[in-house]
VMD Tcl script that builds the backbone (N, CA, C; Angstrom):
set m [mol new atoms 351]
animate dup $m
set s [atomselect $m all]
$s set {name element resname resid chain x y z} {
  {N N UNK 1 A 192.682 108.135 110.355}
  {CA C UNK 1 A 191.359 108.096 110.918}
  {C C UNK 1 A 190.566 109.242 110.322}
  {N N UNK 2 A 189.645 108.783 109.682}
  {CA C UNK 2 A 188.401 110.115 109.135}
  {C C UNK 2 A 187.541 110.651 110.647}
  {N N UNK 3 A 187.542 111.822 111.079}
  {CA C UNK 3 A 187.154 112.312 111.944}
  {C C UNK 3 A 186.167 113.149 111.503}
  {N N UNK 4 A 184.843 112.747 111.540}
  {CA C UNK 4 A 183.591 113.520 111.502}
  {C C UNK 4 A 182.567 113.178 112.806}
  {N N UNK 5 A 181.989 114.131 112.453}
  {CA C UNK 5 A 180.754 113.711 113.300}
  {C C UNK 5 A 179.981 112.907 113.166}
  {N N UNK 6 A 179.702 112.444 112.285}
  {CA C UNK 6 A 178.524 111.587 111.514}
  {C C UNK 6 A 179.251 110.379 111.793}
  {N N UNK 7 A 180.726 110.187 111.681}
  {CA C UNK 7 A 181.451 108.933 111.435}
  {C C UNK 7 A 181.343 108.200 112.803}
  {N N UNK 8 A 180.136 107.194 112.748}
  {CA C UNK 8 A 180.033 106.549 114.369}
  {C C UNK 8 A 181.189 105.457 114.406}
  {N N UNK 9 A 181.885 105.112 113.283}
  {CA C UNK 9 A 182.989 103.761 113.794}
  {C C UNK 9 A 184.481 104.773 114.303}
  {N N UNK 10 A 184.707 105.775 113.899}
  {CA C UNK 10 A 185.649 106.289 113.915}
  {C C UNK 10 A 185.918 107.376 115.484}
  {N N UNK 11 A 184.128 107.737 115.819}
  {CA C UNK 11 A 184.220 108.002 116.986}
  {C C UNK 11 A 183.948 107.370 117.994}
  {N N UNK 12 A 183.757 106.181 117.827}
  {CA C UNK 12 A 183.558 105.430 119.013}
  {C C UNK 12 A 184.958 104.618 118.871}
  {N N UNK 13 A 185.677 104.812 118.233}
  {CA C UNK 13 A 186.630 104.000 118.300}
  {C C UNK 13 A 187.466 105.052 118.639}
  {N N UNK 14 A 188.127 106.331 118.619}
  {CA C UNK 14 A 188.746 107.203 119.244}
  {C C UNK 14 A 188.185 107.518 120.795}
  {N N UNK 15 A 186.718 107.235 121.631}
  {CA C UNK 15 A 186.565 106.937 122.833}
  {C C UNK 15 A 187.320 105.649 123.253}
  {N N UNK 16 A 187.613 104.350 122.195}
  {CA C UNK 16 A 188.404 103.110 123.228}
  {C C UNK 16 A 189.565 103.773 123.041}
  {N N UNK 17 A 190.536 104.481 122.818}
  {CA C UNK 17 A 191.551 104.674 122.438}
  {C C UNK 17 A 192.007 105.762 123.175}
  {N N UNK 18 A 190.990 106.428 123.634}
  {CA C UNK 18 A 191.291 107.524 124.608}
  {C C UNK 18 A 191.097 106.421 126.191}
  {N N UNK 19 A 190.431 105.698 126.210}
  {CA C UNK 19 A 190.632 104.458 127.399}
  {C C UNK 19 A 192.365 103.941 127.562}
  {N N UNK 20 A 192.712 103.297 126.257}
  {CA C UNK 20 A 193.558 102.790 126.207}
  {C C UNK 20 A 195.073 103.314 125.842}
  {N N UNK 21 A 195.178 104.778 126.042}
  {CA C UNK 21 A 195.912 105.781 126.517}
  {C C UNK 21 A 196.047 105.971 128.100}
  {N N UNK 22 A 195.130 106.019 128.671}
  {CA C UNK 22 A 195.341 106.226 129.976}
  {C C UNK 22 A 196.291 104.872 130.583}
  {N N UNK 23 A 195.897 103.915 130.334}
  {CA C UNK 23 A 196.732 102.367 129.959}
  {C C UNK 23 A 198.069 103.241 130.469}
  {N N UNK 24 A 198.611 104.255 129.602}
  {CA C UNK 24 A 200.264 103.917 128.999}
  {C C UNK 24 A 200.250 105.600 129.481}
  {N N UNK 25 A 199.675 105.871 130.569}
  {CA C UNK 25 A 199.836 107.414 130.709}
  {C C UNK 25 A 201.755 107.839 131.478}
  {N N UNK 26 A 202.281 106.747 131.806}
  {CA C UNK 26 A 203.531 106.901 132.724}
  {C C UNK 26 A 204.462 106.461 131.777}
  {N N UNK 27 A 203.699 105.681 130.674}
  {CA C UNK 27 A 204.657 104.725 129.842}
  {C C UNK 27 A 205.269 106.270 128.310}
  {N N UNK 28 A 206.191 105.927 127.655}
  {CA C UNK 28 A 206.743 106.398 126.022}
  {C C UNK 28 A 206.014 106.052 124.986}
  {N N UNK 29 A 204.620 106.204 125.520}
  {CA C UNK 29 A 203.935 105.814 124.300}
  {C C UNK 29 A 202.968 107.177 123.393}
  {N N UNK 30 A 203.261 107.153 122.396}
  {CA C UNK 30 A 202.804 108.228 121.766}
  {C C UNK 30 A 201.384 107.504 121.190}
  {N N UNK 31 A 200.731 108.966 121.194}
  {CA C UNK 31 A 198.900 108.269 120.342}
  {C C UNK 31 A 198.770 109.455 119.070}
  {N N UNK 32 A 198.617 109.276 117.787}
  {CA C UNK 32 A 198.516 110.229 117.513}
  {C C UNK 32 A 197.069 109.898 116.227}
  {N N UNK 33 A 196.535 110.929 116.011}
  {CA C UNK 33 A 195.415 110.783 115.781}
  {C C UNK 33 A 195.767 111.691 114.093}
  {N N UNK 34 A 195.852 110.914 113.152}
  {CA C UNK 34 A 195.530 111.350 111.697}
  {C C UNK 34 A 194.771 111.735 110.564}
  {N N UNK 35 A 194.040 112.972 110.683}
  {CA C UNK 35 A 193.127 113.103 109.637}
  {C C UNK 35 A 193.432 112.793 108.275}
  {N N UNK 36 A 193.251 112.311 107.265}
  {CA C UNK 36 A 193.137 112.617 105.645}
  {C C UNK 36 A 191.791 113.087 104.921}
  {N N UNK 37 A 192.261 113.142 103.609}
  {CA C UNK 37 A 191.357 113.783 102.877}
  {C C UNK 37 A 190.728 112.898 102.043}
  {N N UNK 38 A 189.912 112.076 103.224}
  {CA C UNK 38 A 189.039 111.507 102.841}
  {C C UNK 38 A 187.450 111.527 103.322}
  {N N UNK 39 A 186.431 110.948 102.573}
  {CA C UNK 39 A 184.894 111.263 103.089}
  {C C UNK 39 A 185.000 112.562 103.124}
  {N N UNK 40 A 184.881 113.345 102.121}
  {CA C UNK 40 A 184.783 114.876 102.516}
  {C C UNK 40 A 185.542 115.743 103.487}
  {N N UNK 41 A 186.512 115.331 103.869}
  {CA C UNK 41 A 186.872 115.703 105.272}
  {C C UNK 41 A 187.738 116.890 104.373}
  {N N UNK 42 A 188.069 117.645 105.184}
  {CA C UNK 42 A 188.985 119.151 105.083}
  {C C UNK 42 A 190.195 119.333 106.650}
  {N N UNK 43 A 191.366 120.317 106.427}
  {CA C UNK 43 A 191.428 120.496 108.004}
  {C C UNK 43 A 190.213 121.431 108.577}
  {N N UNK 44 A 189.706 122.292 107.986}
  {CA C UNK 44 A 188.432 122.932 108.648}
  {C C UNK 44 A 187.700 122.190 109.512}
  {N N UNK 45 A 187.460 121.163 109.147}
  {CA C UNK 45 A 186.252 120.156 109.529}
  {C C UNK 45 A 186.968 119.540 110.566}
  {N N UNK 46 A 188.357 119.597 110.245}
  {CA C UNK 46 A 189.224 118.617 111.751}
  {C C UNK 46 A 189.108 119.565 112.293}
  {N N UNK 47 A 189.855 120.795 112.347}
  {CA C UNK 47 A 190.194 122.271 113.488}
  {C C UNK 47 A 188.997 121.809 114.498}
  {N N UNK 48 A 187.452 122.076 113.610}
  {CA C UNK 48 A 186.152 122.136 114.349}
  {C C UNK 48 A 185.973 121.114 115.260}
  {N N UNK 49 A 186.821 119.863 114.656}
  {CA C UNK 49 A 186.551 118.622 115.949}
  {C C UNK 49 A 186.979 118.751 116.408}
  {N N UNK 50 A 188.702 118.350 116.381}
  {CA C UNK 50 A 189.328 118.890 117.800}
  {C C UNK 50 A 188.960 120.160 118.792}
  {N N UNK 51 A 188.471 121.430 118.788}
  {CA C UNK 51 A 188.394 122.117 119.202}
  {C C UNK 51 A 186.590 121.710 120.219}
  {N N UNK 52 A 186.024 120.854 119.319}
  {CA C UNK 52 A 184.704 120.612 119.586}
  {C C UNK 52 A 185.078 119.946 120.939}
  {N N UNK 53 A 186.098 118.915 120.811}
  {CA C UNK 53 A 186.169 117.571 121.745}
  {C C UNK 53 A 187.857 117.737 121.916}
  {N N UNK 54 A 187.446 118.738 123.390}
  {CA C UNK 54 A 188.889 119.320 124.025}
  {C C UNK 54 A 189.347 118.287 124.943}
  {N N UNK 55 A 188.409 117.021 125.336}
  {CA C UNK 55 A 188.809 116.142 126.228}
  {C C UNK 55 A 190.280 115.472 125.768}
  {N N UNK 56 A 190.102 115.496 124.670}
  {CA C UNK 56 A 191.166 114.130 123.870}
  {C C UNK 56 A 192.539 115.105 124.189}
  {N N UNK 57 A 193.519 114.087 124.441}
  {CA C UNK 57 A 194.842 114.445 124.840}
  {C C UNK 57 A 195.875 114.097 123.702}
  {N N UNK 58 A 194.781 113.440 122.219}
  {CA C UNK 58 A 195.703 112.823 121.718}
  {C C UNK 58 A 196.543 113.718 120.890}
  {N N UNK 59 A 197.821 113.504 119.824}
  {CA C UNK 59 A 198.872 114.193 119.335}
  {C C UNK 59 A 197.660 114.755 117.647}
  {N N UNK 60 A 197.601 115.266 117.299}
  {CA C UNK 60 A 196.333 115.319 116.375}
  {C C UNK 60 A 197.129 116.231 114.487}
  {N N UNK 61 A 197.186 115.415 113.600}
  {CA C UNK 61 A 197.714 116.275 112.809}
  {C C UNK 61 A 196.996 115.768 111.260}
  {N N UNK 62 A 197.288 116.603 110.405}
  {CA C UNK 62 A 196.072 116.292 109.218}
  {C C UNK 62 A 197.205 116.485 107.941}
  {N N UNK 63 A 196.688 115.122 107.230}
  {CA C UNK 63 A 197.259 114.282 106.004}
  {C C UNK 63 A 196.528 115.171 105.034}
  {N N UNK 64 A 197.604 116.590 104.698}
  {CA C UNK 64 A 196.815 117.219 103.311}
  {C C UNK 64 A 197.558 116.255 102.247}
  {N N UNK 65 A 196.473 116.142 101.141}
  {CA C UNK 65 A 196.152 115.194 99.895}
  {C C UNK 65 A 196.535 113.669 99.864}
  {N N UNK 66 A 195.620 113.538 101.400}
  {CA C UNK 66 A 196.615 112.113 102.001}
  {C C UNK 66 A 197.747 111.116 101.336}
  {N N UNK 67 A 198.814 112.359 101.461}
  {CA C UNK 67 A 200.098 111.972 101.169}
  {C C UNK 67 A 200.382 110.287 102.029}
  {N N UNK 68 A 200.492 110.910 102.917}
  {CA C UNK 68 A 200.593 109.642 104.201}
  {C C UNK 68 A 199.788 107.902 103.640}
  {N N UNK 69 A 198.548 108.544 104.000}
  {CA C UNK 69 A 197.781 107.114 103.647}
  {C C UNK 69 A 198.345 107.101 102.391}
  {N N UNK 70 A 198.298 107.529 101.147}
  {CA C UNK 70 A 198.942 106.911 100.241}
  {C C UNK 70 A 200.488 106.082 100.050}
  {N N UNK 71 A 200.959 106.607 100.717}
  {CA C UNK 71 A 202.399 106.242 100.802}
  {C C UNK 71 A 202.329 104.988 101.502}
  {N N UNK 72 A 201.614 104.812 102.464}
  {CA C UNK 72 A 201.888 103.294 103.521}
  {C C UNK 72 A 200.480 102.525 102.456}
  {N N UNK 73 A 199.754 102.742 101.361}
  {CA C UNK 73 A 199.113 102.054 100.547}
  {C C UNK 73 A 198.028 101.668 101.422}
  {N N UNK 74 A 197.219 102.996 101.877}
  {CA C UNK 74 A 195.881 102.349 102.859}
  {C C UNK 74 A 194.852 102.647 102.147}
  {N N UNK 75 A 194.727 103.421 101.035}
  {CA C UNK 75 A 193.302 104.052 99.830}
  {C C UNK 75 A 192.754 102.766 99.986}
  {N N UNK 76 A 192.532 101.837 99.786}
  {CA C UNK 76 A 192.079 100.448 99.407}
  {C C UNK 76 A 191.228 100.207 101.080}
  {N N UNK 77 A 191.823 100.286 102.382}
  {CA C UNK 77 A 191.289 100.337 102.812}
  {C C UNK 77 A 190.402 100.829 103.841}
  {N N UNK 78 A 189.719 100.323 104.481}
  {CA C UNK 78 A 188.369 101.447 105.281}
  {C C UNK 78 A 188.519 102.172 106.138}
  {N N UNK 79 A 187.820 102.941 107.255}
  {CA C UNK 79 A 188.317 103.799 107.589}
  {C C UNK 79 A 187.285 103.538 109.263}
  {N N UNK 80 A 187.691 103.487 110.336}
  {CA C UNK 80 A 189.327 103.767 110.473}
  {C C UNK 80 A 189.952 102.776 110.439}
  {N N UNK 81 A 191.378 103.516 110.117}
  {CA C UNK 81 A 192.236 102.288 109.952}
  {C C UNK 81 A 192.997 102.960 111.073}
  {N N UNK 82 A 193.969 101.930 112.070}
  {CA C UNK 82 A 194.554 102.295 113.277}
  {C C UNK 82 A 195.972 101.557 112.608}
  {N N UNK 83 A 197.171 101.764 113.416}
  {CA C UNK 83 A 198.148 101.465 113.311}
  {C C UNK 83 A 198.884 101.425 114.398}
  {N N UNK 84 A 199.802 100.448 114.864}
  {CA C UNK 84 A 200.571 100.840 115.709}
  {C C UNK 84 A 202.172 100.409 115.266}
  {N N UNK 85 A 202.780 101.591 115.369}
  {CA C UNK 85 A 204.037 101.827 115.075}
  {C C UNK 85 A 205.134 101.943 115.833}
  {N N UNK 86 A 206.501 100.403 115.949}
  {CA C UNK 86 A 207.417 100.618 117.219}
  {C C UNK 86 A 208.730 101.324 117.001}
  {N N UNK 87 A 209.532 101.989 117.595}
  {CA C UNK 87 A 210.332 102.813 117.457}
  {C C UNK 87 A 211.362 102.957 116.393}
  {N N UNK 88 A 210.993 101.877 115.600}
  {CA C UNK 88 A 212.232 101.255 114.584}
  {C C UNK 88 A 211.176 102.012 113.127}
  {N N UNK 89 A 209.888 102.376 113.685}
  {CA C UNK 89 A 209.037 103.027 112.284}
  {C C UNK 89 A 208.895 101.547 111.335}
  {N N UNK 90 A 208.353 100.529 112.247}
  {CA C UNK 90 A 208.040 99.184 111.242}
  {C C UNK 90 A 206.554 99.068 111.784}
  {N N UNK 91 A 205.534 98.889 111.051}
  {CA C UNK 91 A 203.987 98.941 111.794}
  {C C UNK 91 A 204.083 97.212 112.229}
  {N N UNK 92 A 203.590 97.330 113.213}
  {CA C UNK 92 A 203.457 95.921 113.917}
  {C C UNK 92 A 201.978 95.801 114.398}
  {N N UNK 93 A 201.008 96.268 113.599}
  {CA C UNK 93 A 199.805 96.122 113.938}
  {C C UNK 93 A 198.746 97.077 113.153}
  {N N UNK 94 A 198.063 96.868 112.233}
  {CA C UNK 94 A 196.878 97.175 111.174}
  {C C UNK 94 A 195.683 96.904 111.827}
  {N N UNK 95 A 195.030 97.741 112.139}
  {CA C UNK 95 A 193.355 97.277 112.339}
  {C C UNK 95 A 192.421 98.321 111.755}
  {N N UNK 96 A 191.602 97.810 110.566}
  {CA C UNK 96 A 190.749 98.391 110.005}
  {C C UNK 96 A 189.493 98.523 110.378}
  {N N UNK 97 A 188.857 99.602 111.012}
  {CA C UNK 97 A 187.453 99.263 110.693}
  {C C UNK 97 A 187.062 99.624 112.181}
  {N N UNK 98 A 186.100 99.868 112.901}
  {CA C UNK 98 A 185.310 99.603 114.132}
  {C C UNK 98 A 184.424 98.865 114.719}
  {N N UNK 99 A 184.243 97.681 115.579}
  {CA C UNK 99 A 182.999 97.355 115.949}
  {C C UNK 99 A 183.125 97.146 117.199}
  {N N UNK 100 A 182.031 98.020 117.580}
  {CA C UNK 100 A 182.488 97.617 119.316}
  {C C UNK 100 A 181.568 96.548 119.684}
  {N N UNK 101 A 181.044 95.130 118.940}
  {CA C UNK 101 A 181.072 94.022 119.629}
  {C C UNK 101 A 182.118 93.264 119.612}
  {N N UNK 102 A 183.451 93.490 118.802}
  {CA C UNK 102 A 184.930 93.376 118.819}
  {C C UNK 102 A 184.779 93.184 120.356}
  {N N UNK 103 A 184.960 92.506 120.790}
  {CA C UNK 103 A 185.258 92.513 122.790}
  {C C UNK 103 A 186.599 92.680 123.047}
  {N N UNK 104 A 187.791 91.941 121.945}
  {CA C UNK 104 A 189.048 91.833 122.022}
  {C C UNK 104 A 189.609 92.828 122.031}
  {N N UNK 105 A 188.913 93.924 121.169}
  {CA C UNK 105 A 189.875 94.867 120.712}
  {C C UNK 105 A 190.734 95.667 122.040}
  {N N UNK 106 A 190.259 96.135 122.836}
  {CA C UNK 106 A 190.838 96.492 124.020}
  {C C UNK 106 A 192.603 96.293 124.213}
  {N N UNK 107 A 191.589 94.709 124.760}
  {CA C UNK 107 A 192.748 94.112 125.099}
  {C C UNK 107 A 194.028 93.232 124.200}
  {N N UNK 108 A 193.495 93.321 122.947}
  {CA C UNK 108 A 194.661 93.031 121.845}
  {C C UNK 108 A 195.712 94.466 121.495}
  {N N UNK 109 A 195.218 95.576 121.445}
  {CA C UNK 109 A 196.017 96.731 121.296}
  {C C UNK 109 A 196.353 96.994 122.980}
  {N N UNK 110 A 196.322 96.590 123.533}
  {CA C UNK 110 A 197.228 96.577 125.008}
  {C C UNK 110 A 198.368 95.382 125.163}
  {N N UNK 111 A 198.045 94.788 124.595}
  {CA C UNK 111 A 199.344 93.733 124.848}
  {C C UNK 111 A 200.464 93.664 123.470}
  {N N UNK 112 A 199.630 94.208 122.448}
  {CA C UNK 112 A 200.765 94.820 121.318}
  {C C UNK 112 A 201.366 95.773 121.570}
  {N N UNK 113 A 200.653 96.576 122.005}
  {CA C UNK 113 A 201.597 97.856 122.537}
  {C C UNK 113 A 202.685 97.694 123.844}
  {N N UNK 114 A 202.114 96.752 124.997}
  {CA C UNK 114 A 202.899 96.238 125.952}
  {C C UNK 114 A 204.088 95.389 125.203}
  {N N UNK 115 A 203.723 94.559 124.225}
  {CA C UNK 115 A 205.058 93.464 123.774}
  {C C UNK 115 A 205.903 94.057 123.114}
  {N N UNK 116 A 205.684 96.023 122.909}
  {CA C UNK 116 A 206.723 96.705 122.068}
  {C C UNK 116 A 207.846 97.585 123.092}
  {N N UNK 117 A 207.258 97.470 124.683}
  {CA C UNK 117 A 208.377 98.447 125.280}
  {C C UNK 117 A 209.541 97.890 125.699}
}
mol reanalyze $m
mol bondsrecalc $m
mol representation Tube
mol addrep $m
């Protein structure tokens, strides 16, 4: 996830996601929130967000020379890209991109994440 300020798909899509955490607050579910070094981004520029936006509870760590996204082959695509990953480390769910007239989205990453415990 590119985390800027400017980035309105990426922060409005880390507000549904901070919704849909509370979902799984009793449950083994980890959220973790990935910067890379992409769109200009730096960890400077992350430190400043996270620290900006102390609400978020999520696990928060930053992809220097986005090793990561390169390795799972995401350069190609947009940002954000979400993932959800079940204990076996096999992704069982890709979603690129933000739109919150998406109505589904909610409730499609709640029942993927429910059909993994």
């Amino acid at each position: 996830m590119c985390i800027r300020d400017r980035c309105k798909p990426c922060i409005l899509e880390l507000k549904e996601l901070d919704e849909i955490k509370k979902v799984f607050k009793d449950d083994n579910v980890e959220f973790f929130i990935i910067n890379a070094d992409q769109g200009n981004d730096s960890p400077e520029k992350f430190d400043a967000f996270i620290k900006k936006n102390k609400n978020y509870t999520f696990n928060f760590a930053y992809d220097h020379g986005s090793k990561f996204f390169k390795q799972l082959k995401m350069a190609h695509l947009g940002l954000p890209t979400l993932l959800v990953v079940d204990k076996d480390q096999n992704i069982r769910l890709q979603h690129v991109g933000y739109n919150p007239a998406e109505t589904n989205f909610r409730k499609h990453l709640i029942e993927t994440i429910n059909s993994l415990k």
